[in-house]
RODO-2510 file (C-alpha; in nm, 4 decimals, decimal comma):
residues 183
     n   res          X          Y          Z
     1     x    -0,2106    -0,3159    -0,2064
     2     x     0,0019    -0,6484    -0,2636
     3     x    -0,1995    -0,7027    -0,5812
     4     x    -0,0939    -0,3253    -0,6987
     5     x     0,2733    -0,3942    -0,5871
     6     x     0,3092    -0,7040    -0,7820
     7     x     0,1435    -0,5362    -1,0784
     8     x     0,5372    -0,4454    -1,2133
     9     x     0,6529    -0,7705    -1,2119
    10     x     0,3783    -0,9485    -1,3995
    11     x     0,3132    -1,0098    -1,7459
    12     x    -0,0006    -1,0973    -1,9369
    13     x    -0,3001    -1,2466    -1,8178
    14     x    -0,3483    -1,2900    -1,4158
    15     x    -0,4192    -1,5702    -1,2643
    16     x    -0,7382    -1,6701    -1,1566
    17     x    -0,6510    -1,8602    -0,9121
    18     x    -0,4964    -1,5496    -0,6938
    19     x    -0,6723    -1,3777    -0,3925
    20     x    -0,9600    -1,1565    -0,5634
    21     x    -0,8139    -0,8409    -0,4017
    22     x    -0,4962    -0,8966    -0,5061
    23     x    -0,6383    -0,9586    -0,8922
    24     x    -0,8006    -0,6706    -0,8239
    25     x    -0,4839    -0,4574    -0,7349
    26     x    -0,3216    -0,5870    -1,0712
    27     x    -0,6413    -0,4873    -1,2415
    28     x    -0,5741    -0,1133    -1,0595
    29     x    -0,2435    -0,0761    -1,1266
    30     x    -0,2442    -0,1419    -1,5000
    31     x    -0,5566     0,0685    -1,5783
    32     x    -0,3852     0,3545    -1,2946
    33     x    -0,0669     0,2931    -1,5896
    34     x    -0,3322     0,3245    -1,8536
    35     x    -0,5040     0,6726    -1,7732
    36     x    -0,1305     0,7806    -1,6557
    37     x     0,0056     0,7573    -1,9785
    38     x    -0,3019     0,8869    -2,1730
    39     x    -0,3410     1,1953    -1,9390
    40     x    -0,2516     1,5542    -2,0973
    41     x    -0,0414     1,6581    -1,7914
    42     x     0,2192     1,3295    -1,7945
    43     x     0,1965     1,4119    -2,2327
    44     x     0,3047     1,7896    -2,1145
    45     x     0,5421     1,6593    -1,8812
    46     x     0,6801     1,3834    -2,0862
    47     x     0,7429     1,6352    -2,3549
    48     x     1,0104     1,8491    -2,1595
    49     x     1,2197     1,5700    -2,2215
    50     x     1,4710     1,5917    -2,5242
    51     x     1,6335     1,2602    -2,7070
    52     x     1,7791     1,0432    -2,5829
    53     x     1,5916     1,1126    -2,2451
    54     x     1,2635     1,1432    -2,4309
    55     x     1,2712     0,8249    -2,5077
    56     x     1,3107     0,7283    -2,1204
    57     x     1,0221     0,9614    -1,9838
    58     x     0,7624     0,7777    -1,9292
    59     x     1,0209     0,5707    -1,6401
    60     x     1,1991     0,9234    -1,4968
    61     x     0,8108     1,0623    -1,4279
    62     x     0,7031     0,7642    -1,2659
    63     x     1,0005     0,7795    -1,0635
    64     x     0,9962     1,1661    -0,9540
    65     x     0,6348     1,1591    -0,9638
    66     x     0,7261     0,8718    -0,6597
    67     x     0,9985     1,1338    -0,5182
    68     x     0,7333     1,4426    -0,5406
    69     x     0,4188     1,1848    -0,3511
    70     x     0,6689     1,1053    -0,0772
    71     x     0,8399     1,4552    -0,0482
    72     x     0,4587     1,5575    -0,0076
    73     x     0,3255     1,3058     0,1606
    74     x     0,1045     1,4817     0,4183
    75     x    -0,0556     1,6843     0,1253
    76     x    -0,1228     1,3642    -0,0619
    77     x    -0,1468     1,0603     0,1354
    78     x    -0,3011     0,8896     0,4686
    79     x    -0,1372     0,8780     0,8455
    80     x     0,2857     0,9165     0,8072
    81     x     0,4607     0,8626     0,5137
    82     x     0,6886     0,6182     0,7760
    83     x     0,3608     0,4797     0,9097
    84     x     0,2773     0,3650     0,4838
    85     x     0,6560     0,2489     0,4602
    86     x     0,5931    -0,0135     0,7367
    87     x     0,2549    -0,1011     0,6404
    88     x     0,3933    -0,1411     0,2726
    89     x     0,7112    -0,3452     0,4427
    90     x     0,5436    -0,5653     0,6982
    91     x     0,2868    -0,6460     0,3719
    92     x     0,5477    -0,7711     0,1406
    93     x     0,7177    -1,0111     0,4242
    94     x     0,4105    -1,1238     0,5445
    95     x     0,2901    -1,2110     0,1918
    96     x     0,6004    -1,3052     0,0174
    97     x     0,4942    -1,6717    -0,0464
    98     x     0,2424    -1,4666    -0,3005
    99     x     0,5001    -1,2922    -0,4884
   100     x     0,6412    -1,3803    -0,7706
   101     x     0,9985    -1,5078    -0,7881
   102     x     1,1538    -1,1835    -0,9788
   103     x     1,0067    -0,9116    -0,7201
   104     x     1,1601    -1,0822    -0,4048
   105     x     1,5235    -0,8893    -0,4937
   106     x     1,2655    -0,5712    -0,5240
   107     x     1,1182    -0,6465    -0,1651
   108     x     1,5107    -0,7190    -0,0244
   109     x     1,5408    -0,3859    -0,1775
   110     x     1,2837    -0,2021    -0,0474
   111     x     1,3720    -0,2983     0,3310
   112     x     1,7626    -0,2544     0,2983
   113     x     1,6850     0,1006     0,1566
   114     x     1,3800     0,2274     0,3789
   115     x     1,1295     0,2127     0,1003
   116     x     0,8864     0,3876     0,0347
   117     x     0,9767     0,6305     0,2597
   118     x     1,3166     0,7156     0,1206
   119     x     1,1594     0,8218    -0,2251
   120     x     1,1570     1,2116    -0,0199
   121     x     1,5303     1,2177    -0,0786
   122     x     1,6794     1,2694    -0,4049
   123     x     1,9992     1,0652    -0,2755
   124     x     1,8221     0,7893    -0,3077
   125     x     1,6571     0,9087    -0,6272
   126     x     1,9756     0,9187    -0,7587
   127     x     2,0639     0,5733    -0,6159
   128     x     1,7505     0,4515    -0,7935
   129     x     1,7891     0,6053    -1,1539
   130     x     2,1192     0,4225    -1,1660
   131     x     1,9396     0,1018    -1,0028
   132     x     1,6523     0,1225    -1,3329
   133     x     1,9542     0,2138    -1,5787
   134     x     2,1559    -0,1211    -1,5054
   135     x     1,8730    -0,3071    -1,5236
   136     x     1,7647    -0,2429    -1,8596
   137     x     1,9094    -0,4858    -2,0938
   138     x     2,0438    -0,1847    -2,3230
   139     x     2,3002     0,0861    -2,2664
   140     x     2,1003     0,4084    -2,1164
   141     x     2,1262     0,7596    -2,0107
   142     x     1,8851     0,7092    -1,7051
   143     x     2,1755     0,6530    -1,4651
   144     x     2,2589     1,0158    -1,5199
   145     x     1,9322     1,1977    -1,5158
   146     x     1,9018     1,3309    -1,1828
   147     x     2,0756     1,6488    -1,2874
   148     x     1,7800     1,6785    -1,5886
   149     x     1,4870     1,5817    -1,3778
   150     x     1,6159     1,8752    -1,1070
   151     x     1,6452     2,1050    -1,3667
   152     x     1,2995     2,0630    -1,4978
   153     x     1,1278     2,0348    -1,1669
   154     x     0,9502     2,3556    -1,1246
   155     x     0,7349     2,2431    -1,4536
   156     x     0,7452     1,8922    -1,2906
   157     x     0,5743     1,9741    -0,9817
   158     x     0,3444     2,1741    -1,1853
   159     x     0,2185     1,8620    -1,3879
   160     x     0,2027     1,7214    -1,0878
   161     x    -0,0348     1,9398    -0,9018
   162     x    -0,2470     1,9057    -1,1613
   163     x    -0,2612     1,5572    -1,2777
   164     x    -0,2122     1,3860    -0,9347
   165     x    -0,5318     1,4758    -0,7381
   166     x    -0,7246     1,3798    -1,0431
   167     x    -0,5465     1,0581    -1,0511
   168     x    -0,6664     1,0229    -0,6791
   169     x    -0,9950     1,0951    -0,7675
   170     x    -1,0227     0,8675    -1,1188
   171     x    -0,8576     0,5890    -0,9098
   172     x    -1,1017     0,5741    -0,6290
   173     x    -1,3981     0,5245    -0,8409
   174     x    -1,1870     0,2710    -1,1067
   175     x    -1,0913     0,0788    -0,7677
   176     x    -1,4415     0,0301    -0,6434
   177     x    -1,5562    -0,0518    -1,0526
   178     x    -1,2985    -0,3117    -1,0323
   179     x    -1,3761    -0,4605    -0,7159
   180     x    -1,7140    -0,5470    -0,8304
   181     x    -1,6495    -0,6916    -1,1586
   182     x    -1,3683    -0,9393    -1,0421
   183     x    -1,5076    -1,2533    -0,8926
***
């Protein structure tokens, strides 16, 4: 899990000098970002997006997709969506010597805003569009999306249905594949 968290704030190679499990969450989380962005449903969904948004899709799914997971939790996911939160919480603090340098304002973050749990309510959604939008280093519409990504979210969930319990599926075997090739 920290390896998968951490994932985000990484680039290029990983070192080899990390916790195997936590190479192997990288590992996870970059091919999970792979297949998500090469599946047809996310292409569909992507695609209800007109410019300038289009351009921004690929961040607005990954971030309603987030919203839809948590609002649906006991569908998707293990135990209590506030049972995950804490487990995801206590993780980070425990292991926050491991992080890198750039995701400790992330992990403040997270705790000040009752992440992942949160994600449910599209307050926060809202909060966290216009988070993404002023950190990108160019002016965006992202900040002002909410409105959009309601509007499209019947077709949204739809995607969703579809491509998230294969997702579930593709990951479990590409987690255990991993797992036995890093060393």
């Amino acid at each position: 899990m920290l390896g998968s968290l951490m994932a985000d704030f990484l680039r290029g190679g990983v070192d080899p000098a990390l916790p195997r499990g936590v190479r192997a969450g990288i590992a996870l989380h970059r091919s999970v970002d792979r297949y998500t962005d090469a599946h047809a449903e996310v292409a569909q969904a992507r695609a209800l997006f007109r410019p300038p948004m289009r351009r921004y899709a690929g961040i607005l799914l990954d971030i309603w997709f987030d919203h839809l997971l948590a609002r649906d939790w006991a569908r998707f996911g293990v135990g209590s969506l506030g049972e995950f939160s804490d487990r995801v919480r206590e993780l980070l603090q425990r292991r926050i010597e491991e992080q890198p340098q750039r995701m400790r304002g992330f992990v403040r973050y997270l705790r000040a805003n009752g992440l992942p749990a949160a994600y449910r309510d599209r307050a926060m959604i809202d909060d966290v569009l216009r988070g993404v939008s002023a950190r990108l280093s160019r002016p965006n519409p992202i900040a002002h999306a909410l409105p959009l990504l309601e509007e499209a979210a019947p077709p949204l969930e739809r995607h969703f249905e579809v491509f998230f319990p294969q997702l579930q599926a593709w990951a479990e075997g590409e987690r255990e594949r991993l797992q036995a090739l890093i060393r």
